[in-house]
N, C-alpha and C positions, 0 to 999 in steps of 0.2 A: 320244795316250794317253787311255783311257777313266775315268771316274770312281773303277771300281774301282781300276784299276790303280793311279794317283793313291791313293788312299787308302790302299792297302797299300802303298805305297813303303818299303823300308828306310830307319830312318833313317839321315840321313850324317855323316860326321867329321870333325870340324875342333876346333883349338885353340881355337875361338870359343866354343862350346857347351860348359857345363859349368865356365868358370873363374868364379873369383872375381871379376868383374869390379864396380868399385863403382860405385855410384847415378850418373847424369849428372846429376843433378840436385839431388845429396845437399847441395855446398856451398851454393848459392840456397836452401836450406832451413835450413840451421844459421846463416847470416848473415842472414837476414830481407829475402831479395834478392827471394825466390819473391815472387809474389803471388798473393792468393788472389781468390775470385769478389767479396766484399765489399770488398779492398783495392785495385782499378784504378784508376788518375788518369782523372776523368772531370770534365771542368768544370761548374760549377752541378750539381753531385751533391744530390740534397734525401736526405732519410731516411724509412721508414718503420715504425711500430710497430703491431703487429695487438693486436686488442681481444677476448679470446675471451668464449664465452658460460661463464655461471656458473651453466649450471642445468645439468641432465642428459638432460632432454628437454623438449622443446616448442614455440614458436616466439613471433618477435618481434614484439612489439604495437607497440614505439615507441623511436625511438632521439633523444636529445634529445643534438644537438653546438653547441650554442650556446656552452657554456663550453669545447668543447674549441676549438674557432677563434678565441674570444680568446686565448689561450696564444700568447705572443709565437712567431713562428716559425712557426707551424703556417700552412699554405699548405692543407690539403684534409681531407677526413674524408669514405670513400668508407667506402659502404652499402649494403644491399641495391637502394635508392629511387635511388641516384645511380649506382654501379656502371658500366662499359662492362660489355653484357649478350655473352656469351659462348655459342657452341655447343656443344649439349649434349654433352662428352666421356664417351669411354668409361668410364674409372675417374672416378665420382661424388665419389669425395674432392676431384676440382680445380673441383664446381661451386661456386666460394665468391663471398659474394656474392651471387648469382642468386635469392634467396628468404628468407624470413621464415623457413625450418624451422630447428632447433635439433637435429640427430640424436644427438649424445652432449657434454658437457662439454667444454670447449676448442675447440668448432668456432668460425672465426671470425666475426664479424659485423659485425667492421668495420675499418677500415683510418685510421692517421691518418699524413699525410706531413707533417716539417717540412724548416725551410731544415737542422736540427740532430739530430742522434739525441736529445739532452737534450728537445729542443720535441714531437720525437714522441711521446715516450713520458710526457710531461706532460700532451699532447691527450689522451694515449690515457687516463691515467687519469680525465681529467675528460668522455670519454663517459658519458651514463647511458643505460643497455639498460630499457626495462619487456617480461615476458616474460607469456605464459599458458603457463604449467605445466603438464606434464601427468606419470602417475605412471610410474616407470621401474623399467626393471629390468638389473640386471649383475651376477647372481651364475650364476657357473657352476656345476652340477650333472652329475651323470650320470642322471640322474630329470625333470631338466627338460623340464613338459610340450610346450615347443616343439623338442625336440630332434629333430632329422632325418637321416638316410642320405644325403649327397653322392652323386651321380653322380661325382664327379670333385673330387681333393684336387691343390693347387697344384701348376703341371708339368703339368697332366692328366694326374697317375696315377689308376686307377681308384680310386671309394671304398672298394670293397672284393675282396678276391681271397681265393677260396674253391679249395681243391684238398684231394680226397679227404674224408674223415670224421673230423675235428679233435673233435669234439664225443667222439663214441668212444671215436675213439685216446686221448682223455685221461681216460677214465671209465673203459677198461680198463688204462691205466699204470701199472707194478709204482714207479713214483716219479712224484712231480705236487708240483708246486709254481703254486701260485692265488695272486699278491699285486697290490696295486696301486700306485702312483708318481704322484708332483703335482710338476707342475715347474710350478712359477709365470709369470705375465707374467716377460717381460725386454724390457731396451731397450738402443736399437745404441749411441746416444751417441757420436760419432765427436766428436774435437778439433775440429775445423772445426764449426761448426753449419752448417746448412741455410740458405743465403746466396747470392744474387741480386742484380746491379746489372742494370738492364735501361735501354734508351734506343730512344726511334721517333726516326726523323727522315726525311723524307719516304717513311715508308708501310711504311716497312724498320723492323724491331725486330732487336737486337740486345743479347743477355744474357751476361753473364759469371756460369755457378754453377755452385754445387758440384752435381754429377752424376758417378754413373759412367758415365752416356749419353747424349751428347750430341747424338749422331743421334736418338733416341727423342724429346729435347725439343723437338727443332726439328720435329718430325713433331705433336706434339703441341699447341703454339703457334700451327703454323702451323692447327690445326683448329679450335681456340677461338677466333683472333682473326680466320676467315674468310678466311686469305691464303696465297698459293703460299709452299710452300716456301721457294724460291730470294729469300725477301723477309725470309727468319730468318736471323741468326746466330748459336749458341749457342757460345761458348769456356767450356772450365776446363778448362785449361792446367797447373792446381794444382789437387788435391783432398785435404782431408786428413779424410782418412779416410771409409770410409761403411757396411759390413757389411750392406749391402743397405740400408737406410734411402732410399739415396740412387740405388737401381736406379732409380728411376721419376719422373717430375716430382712434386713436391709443392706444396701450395700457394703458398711463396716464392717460385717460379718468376712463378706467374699472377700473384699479388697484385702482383707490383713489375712485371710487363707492366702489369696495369690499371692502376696508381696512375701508372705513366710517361705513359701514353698520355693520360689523366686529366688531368695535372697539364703533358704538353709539358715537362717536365722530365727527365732521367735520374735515379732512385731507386737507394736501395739499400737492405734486405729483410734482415737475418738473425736467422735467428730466435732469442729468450731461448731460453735452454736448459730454462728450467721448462714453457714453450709444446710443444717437442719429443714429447711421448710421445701425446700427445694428435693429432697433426697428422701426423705421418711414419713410420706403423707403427709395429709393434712384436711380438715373439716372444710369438704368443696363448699364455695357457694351457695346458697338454694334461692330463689327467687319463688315464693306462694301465692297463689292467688285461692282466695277463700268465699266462698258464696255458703251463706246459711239461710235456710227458709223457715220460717218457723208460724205457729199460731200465736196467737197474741195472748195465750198463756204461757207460753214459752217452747212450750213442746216443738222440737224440729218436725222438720216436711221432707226439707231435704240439706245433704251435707256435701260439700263439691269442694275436693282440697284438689291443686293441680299444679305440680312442683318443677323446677325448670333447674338443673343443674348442671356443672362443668365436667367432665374428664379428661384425662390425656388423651395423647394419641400414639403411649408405649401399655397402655392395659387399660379397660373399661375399668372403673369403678363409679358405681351408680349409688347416691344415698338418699335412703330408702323416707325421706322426710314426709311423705302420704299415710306412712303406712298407720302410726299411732290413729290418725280417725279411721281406721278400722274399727279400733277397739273399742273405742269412747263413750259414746255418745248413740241411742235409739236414736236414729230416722231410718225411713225402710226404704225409700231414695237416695242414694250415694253412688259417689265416684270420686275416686282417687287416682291420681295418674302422675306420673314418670315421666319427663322430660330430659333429654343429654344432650348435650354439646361439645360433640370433641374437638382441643384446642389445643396450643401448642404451649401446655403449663404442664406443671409438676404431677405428678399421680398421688389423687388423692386417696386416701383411706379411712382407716378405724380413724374416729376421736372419743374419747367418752361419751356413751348414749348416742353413736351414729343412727339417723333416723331420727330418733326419739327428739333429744335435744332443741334442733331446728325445728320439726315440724310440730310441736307440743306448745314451741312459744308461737309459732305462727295460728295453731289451731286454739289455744288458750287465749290471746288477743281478740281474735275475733267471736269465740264467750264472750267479752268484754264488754267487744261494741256489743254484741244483739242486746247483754243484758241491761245495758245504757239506750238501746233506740225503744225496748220492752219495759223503759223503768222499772226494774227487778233486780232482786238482791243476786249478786254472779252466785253467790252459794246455792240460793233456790232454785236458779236456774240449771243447775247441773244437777241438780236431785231431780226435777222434774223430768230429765232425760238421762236416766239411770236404764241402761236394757237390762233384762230379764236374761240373756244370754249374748255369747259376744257377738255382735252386729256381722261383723265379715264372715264367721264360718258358722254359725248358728248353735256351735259348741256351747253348754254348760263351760259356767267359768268354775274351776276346783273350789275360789278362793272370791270374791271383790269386796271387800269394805271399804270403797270410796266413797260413801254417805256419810261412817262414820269418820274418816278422816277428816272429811271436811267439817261436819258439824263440831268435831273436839279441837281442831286446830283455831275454830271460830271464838270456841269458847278458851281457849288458852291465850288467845291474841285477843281478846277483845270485842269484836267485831260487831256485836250487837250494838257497843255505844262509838258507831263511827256514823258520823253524817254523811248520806251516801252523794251529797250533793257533790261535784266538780269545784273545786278551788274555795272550799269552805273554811277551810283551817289557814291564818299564816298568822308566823312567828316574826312580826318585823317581818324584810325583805326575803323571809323563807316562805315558804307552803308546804304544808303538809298534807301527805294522802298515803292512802294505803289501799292493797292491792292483793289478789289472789288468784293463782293456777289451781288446776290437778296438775297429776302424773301418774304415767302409768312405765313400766319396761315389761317388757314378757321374762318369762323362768327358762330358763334356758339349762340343759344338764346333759353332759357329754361323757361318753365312757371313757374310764378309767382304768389302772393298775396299780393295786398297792401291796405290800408285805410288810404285816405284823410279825413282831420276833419278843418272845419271852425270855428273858436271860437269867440265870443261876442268882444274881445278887437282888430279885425282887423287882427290878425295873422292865419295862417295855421302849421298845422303839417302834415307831411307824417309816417306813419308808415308801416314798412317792414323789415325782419326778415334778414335783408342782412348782408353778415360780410366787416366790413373795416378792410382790413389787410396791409393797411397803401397806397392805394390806393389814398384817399379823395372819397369815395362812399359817405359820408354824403351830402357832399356836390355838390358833382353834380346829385345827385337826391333831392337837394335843387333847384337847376337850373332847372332841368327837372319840377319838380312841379311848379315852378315860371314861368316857359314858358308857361305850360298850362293852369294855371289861370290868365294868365295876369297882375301880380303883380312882385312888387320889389322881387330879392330873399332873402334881410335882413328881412322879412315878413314870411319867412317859413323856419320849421325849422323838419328837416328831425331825425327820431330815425332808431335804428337798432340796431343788436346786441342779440336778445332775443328774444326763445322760444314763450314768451306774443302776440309777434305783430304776424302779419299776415304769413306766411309761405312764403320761398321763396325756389330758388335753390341756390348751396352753390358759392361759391369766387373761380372759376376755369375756366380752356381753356378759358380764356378773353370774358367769359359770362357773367359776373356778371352785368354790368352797362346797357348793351343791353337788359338784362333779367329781372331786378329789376325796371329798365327807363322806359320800355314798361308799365308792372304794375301801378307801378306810373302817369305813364300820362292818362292813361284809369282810373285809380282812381280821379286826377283833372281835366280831361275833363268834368266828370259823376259830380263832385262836382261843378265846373263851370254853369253845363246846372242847376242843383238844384239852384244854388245860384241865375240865373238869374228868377227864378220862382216866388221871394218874399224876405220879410223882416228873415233877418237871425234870428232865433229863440233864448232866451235866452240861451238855451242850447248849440247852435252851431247846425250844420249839420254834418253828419259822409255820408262817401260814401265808398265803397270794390269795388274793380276789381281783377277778376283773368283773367288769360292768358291762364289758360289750355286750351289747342287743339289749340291754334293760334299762342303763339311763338314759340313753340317745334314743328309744324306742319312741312312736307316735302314741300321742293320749287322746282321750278320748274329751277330754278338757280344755278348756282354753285357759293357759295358768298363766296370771301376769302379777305383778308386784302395782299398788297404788297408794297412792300420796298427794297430798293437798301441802301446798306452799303460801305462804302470807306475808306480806313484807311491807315495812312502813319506812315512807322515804320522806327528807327533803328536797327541793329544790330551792336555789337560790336565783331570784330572781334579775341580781345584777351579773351576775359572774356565769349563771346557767347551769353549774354544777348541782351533781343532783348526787345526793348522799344516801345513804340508807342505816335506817338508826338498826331498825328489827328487821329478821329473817325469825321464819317459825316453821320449821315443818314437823306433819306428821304422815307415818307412813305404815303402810298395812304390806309386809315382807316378810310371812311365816315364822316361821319360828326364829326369835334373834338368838344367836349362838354364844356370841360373848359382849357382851354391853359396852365395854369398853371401845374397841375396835369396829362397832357395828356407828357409836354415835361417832365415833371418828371419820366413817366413811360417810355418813351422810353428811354432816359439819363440812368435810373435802369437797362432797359435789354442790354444795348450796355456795357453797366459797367459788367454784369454780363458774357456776352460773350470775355468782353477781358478777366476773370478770367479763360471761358473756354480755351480760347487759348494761354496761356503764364503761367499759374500758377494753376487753379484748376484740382487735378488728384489724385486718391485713385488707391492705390495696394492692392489687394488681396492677402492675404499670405499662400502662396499654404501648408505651413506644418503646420500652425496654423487654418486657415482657418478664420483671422480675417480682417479685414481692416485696413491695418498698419497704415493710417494718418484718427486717427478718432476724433479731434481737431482741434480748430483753430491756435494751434502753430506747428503741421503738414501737415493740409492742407488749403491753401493758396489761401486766399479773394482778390481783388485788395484791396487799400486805396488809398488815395486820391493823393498820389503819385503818382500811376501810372495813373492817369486818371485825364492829364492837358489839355485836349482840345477835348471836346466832343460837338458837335452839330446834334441840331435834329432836323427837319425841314418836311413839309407835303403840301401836295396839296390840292386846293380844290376838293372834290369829293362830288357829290352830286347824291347820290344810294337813291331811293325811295322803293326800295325792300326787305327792313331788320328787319325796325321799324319804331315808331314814330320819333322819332328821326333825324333819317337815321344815325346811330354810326355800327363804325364796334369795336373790342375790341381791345386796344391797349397794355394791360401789357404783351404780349409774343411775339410780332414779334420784337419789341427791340432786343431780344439773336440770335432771327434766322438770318445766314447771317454773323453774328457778326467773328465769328472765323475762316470762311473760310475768308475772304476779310485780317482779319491779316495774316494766312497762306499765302495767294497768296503774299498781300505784304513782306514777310518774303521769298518768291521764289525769286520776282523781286529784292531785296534788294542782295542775295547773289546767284541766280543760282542755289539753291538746295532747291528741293523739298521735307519738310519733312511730313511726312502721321501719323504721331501718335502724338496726343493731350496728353498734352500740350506741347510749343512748348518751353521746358526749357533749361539753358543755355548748358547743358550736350550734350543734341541731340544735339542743334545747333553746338556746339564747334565741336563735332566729325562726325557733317555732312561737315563742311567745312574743317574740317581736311582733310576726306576721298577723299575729292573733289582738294582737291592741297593747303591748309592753305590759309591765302589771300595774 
């Protein structure tokens, strides 16, 4: 069977795929059995606590640890002078340590281990840093004279894609709508912090942490600290939680290798949470400017999204906020382009739905307005610019049912008997309005390694190097295995987590299950056709599948996952706060694999999106150069409060062009969609259109002050 073929396989049928089956791992985790990368029994365990820098740029003249090594407990205080020196790695974020430079606030510059967490972080405050200063700068602009044109925005999409004469087509459009949108810093902030136990012991290191990829880190370690591979072990077994934060090693990883190796001790690393924004990504900036041209039936002319973002000045990271109006929306005039600014702030990275996220509320709003300057229903208005194939690459799409998302989402939420008038509903000093995005993310599917194994007493294992970061990955690649052996799935029983097993690619762009699932079934297909050959051997049967060159291979497709959001808010009209009763989504993502886990993750990202849009928002502090709310008691999670009525809901789709399977990923198109559909509702509710996330009682108050009070 050739690659093709393979890749276009029907998907197949079984009781396994698609039930409700619950978490394998759920109880370990509600009784506090799980363990995480910080909590392993590990003997003579020391501690460590990082010392970061307190200026914003410059670098270190002198680091005086005298008083931190009397501090009862304290066993080391590593520096750049004392450090085990490291190879130069690719991502600069993990050279810490290695130099005197000082690139943005909170990088760290020193390390202090004790026998105790209490002694570490007593060393640590009694480090003193002297620095030479030098002047910084970290305010993002659209004018900013160092601002440049990427080659290429995260993902290696292009920076910018030009078709036809956008410029024109919108200078001669019988309807034009010009606005712009500021979506603020955000940060992932998973329950788990960023946490590392590491131990040498003749020549071998071996790390327990939070990562969604554990192949990556071992790959990575083993480059820094000079040693074959096969000389790392990286487990996490348990991950709670990461939203991309946690794609990529970060420095807890390194710091508690060096401080191990250092100290001939095993350390354990987890970082303060106030430390976090600073050190482990974070969702840059985007500043949008949006020009829609359209006819006055609604049909686009032309589509101009043009996006202006921050990076460091220790690694480019460019996100990719243009890219979704690629996919979207028929107009045969477009451009989309890529703006960066490099500053002297933190390197940002993955957040859940990077790209998509920001640019889908900026590109979803301004739907809004055209379909309010066009008096037209936003629903009709996106049906009437449905393309026939995807706008950017002219590809056949595998899969789109965004017509019908929207149309059943309309009808599940109402939509027909809503007044589409602005500020038509109030309850007393409330108002009521309601509101609606799409969504879309691409299919994304990375080669894999797995190994099926048969065992004498009737059971199966799968093994695969996958990370559950609280996804249930164990467990529907228990289902995926059980579907293609033909057995119950209480009969198999899925590992993951560890270096040991088979390699995979890491827990990211809602890969993981598509990527891992694929592996896995080509691993029990292969152990199926052996089993049916004879009597199963005392020992069992073992059987490996890799995927390399056939899931990662180019399609001839444009595959993406879509979805339609709805949401119905109040506002208050003395206090400004603005509530949200309903969230509704529906979404068109292949085949769903277990019903359980699949509406849990979408419920997460719609959860996640109302925090974008009403509460989650970091200021950059232009004379400190820090991130003023870098805590969970300055910067602001929903809770269960705010999110009293959330439904999620899906279509069947049945896409033959993906996987075995037929799954498209669902943990990120949940947030896309999310925050414009509250914005638009938060228009309809009072008349006023606000453009800068989040959408807090402040702005509200003094937008409808500005606008005549109510």
């Amino acid at each position: 069977m050739d690659a093709t073929t393979r890749a276009t396989t029907a998907p197949v049928s079984s009781p396994a795929l698609g039930a409700s089956v619950e978490r394998r791992e759920g109880r370990e985790k509600v009784t506090g059995t799980a363990r995480y990368a910080a909590e392993q029994p590990c003997p003579g365990r020391t501690h460590a606590w990082p010392v970061p820098a307190s200026i914003a740029r410059g670098r270190v003249t002198g680091i005086d640890t005298s008083a931190a090594l009397e501090v009862l407990g304290v066993l080391a205080v590593l520096t750049h002078e004392n450090a085990p020196e490291l190879s130069q790695p690719d991502d600069a974020t993990l050279a810490v340590l290695q130099d005197s430079r000082v690139p943005h606030r909170g990088w760290f510059v020193a390390l202090v281990v004790g026998e105790t967490l209490e002694a570490a972080r007593a060393g640590a405050a009694a480090v003193r840093v002297d620095y030479a200063v030098e002047d910084h700068d970290v305010t993002l602009t659209v004018t900013h004279p160092d601002v440049y044109a990427p080659d290429q925005a995260n993902d290696g999409y292009p920076g910018t894609r030009e078709l036809g004469d956008p410029e024109g087509a919108f200078t001669s459009a019988k309807v034009r709508i010009d606005t712009d949108y500021r979506v603020p810093p955000l940060h992932n902030h998973p329950m788990e912090p960023h946490a590392t136990t590491a131990e040498w012991h003749d020549g071998r290191l071996t790390v327990h942490t939070s990562t969604q990829g554990a192949t990556t880190v071992r790959t990575v370690l083993a480059g820094l600290f000079g040693i074959p591979e096969d000389h790392v072990t990286v487990r996490a077994e348990h991950v709670g939680g990461g939203f991309g934060s946690k794609g990529t090693p970060r420095p807890d990883v390194v710091l508690a290798a060096m401080a191990a190796r250092h100290t001939g001790r095993p350390v354990t690393l987890a970082l303060p949470r106030r430390f976090m924004p600073a050190v482990v990504g974070h969702r840059a900036p985007t500043l949008h400017r949006l020009r829609l041209g359209a006819h006055p039936d609604g049909r686009l002319t032309s589509l101009i999204h043009e996006v202006t973002t921050h990076t460091s000045r220790v690694k480019e990271f460019v996100e990719q906020a243009a890219v979704p109006a690629r996919v979207m929306y028929a107009a045969s005039d477009s451009r989309t382009t890529h703006r960066v600014v490099p500053l002297d702030v933190p390197t940002p990275s993955w957040m859940r739905a990077p790209g998509e996220a920001p640019g889908m509320y900026a590109l979803e709003s301004a739907m809004d307005e055209l379909a309010t300057e066009l008096g037209m229903d936003p629903v009709e208005l996106r049906v009437v610019n449905e393309p026939d194939t995807e706008p950017d690459s002219g590809k056949p799409f595998s899969s789109r049912h965004l017509v019908e998302c929207l149309r059943e989402g309309a009808r599940r939420f109402g939509w027909a008997g809503r007044d589409p008038r602005p500020r038509s509903r109030a309850e007393g000093p409330l108002l009521v309005g309601s509101g609606l995005a799409a969504a879309t993310y691409p299919v994304l599917v990375h080669s894999s390694t797995a190994v099926a194994r048969a065992l004498p007493d009737g059971t199966f294992v799968v093994g695969i190097n996958a990370a559950d970061i609280g996804t249930g990955a164990r467990t529907v690649l228990a289902q995926v295995a059980a579907d293609a052996l033909g057995v119950p799935v209480d009969r198999v029983r899925a590992e993951v987590g560890s270096t040991e097993l088979p390699a995979a690619s890491l827990a990211g762009g809602s890969s993981g299950t598509a990527s891992w699932g694929w592996a896995v079934h080509e691993a029990c297909v292969g152990l199926a056709e052996r089993l049916a050959e004879g009597p199963l051997p005392p020992e069992g049967i073992s059987v490996r599948a890799d995927t390399a060159g056939r899931a990662d291979a180019d399609s001839p497709f444009a595959r993406h996952a879509f979805g339609a959001h709805f949401a119905e808010v109040t506002v208050d009209t003395v206090t400004g706060e603005t509530r949200v009763r309903r969230l509704l989504g529906v979404y068109a993502a292949g085949r769903i694999l277990n019903s359980r886990t699949a509406r849990s993750q979408f419920v997460g990202g719609m959860t996640m999106g109302l925090g974008m849009a009403l509460t989650e928002g970091s200021t950059m502090d232009a004379a400190f150069g820090d991130f003023a709310e870098s805590d969970l008691a300055a910067y602001h999670v929903p809770a269960h409060a705010d999110v009293p009525d959330i439904e999620a809901h899906w279509i069947d789709e049945d896409d033959t062009r993906l996987n075995p399977m037929g799954s498209k990923g669902i943990g990120e198109i949940g947030i896309v969609g999310t925050a414009a559909a509250i914005g638009n509702a938060v228009f309809h509710a009072t008349g006023v259109r606000l453009r800068e996330l989040p959408l807090t009682p402040d702005r509200v108050l003094s937008s409808l002050r500005e606008r005549g009070g109510s």
